[in-house]
Structure formats: C-alpha cells, structure tokens
C-alpha positions in Angstrom: 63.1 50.6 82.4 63.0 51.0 85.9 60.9 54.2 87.3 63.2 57.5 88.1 66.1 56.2 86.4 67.5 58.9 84.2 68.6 58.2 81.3 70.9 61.0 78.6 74.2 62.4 79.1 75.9 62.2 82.4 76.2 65.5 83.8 79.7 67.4 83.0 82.5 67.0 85.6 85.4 68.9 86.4 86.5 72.8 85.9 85.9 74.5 83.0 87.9 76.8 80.9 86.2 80.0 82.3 87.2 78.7 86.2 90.1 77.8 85.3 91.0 81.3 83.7 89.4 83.4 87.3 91.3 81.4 89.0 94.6 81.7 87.5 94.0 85.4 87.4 93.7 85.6 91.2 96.5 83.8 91.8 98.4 85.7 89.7 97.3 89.2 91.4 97.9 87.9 94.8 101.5 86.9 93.7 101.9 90.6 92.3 100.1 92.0 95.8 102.9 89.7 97.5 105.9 91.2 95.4 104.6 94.4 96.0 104.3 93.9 99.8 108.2 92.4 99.9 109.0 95.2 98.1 108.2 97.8 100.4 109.1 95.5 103.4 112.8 95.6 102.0 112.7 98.9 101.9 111.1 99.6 105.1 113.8 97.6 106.5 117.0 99.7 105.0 115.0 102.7 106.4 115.4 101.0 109.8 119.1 99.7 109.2 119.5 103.8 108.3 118.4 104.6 110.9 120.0 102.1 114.0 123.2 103.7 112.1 122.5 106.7 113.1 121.6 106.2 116.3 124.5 104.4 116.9 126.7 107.5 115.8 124.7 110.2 117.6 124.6 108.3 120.9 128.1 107.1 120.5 129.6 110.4 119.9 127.9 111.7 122.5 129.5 109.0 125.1 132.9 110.3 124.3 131.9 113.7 124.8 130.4 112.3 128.2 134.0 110.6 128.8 135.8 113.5 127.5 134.0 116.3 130.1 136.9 118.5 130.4 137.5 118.6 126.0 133.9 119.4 125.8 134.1 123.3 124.4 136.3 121.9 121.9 133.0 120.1 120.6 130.8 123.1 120.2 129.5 123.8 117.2 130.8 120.9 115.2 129.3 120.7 112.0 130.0 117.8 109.7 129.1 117.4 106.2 130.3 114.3 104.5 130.5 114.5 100.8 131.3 111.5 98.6 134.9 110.8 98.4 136.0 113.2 100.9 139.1 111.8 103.5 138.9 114.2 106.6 142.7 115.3 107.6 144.0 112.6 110.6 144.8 114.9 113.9 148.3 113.9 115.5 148.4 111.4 117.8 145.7 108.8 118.2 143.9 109.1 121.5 143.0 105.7 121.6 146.4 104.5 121.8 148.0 107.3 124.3 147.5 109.8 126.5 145.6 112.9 125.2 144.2 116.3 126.3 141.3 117.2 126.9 141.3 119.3 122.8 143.5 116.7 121.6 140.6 114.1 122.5 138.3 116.4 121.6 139.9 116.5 118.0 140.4 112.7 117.4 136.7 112.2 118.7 135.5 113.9 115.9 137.6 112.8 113.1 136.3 109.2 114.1 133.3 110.4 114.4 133.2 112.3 111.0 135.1 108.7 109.5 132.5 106.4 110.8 129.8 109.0 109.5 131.2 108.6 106.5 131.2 105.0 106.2 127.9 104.5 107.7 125.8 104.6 104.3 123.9 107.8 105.2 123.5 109.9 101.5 124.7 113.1 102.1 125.1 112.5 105.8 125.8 115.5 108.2 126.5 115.7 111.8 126.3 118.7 114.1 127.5 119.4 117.4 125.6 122.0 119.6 126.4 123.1 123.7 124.6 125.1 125.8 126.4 125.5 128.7 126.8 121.6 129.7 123.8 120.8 127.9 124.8 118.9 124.9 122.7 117.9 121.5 124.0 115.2 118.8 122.2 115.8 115.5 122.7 113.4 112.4 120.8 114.5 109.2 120.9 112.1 106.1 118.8 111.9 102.7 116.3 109.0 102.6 115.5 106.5 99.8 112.2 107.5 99.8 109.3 110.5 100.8 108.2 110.6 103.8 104.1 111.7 104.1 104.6 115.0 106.6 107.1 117.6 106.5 110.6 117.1 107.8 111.7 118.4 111.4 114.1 121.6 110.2 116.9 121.4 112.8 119.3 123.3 110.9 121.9 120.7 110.7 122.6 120.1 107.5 119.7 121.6 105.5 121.9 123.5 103.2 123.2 119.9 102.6 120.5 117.6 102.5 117.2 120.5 102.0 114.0 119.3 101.7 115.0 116.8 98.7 111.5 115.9 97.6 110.5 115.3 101.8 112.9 112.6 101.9 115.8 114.0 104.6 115.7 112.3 107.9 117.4 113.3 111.2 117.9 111.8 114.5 119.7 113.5 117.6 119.7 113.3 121.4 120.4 116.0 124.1 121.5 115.6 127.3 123.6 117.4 130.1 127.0 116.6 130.3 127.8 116.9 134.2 131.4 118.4 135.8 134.3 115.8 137.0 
C-alpha cells in the first residue's frame, strides 16, 4: 500500500435527515411570515381604497358647493347618516338636466351626494356639512375594518353614528372659503 492513502469508509455525502428537517422548517415559517405580510398588505390597501372614496366625496361635494355659491346657506348644517338599506327621498327636478335655483341645486347636490355616500362602501358612513360665514368644511366619517393605534380625531360628525367602535372610526374633511360671484 502506498503511504497516506486512506483506506475505510468513504466519508458520508449528502444532507441528512436533521438538515433536511431545519430546513424545511424555515421554509415553512417564512412562507407563513409571507402570508401574514399579504395579509395585512390587502388590508392596508382597502384602508386606502376607503379612504380615496372619501376623499373623492368630500372634495367633490365641496366643488358643487363651490359652483353652487349663491345655494350655499341651503348647505349648512347638513348632516348625513347612511344606514344600511336606506333610499334618501329624490328632490323634484334634476339639476343636472335643467335649470335650477340656487336651493333647488342646493337640494339635488346633496341627495347625490348622500346616494354616492351610500354606495361608496364606507360602514356606517356619515357626512356633515358645516358654514361659517363663506368658510365651508366637508366632513366624511366611516367605521374602519380595523383599530387604529391612537385615539380617533372627535369632529362631531357622526360620532353618535360611528362612536369610538373599538378605535376603528376614520374621518376625512376639507375646509375652505367659498368666495362671492
């Protein structure tokens, strides 16, 4: 025999069982860490599709009131609560169509608003319509799918509606002056 040849069992190649048990366990914890992080990435995202709707609503409302400047008193202290299966009364005449006045306009404005509201997929939605003088807020309040860490901003639109609900009511609104013709 030639010197420094080894002689005996070849040495063992491959994965064992033990390796092969770690390393099905962190693949299988990374997949759950992966589920768990599209999880709350889908929800995140209805949050956000909650809340362009809103916005949309608040700033669109507030438009017509812009276009409507000589209706706007007739917009004061609108308060909108949508409850499920509710079908707000139609006001006569659509102002979309035909010439209105100012409280005619005023009146239609709303009950599209109040509509689309409705159909925007806020839970227990509620809009509110507030005018200082010609200083003009837009509030939309709505129930979340989920808690939020910090207290809730109380604006008084719809908090006998939507309350604290475990930290989970969200609101957006914009103010701004509505100028003279």
């Amino acid at each position: 025999m030639p010197v420094g040849c080894n002689v005996g069992p070849a040495p063992a190649a491959g994965a064992g069982l033990v390796e092969v048990a770690v390393a099905l366990l962190l693949i299988s914890l990374a997949t759950i860490g992966l589920a768990g992080l599209q999880i709350s990435a889908k929800a995140l995202g209805h949050e956000a599709i909650q809340l362009d709707r809103a916005v949309e609503l608040a700033s669109g409302l507030l438009e017509r009131m812009r276009v409507n400047r000589g209706g706007l008193p007739a917009y004061a202290d609108a308060s909108i609560a949508i409850a499920s299966g509710e079908s707000p009364g139609k006001p006569p005449g659509n102002c979309d169509h035909q010439p209105c006045s100012g409280a005619q306009m005023s009146a239609w404005d709303l009950w599209t608003w109040r509509r689309a509201l409705a159909g925007a997929g806020l839970v227990n939605a509620a809009g509110c319509v507030a005018i200082d003088k010609r200083l003009v807020t837009v509030q939309i309040t709505w129930e979340g799918r989920y808690a939020l860490a910090g207290p809730a901003a109380d604006n008084g639109c719809g908090s006998e509606r939507v309350g604290e609900v475990q930290g989970r009511r969200r609101s957006v609104g914009f103010t701004a002056f509505v100028g003279e013709f």
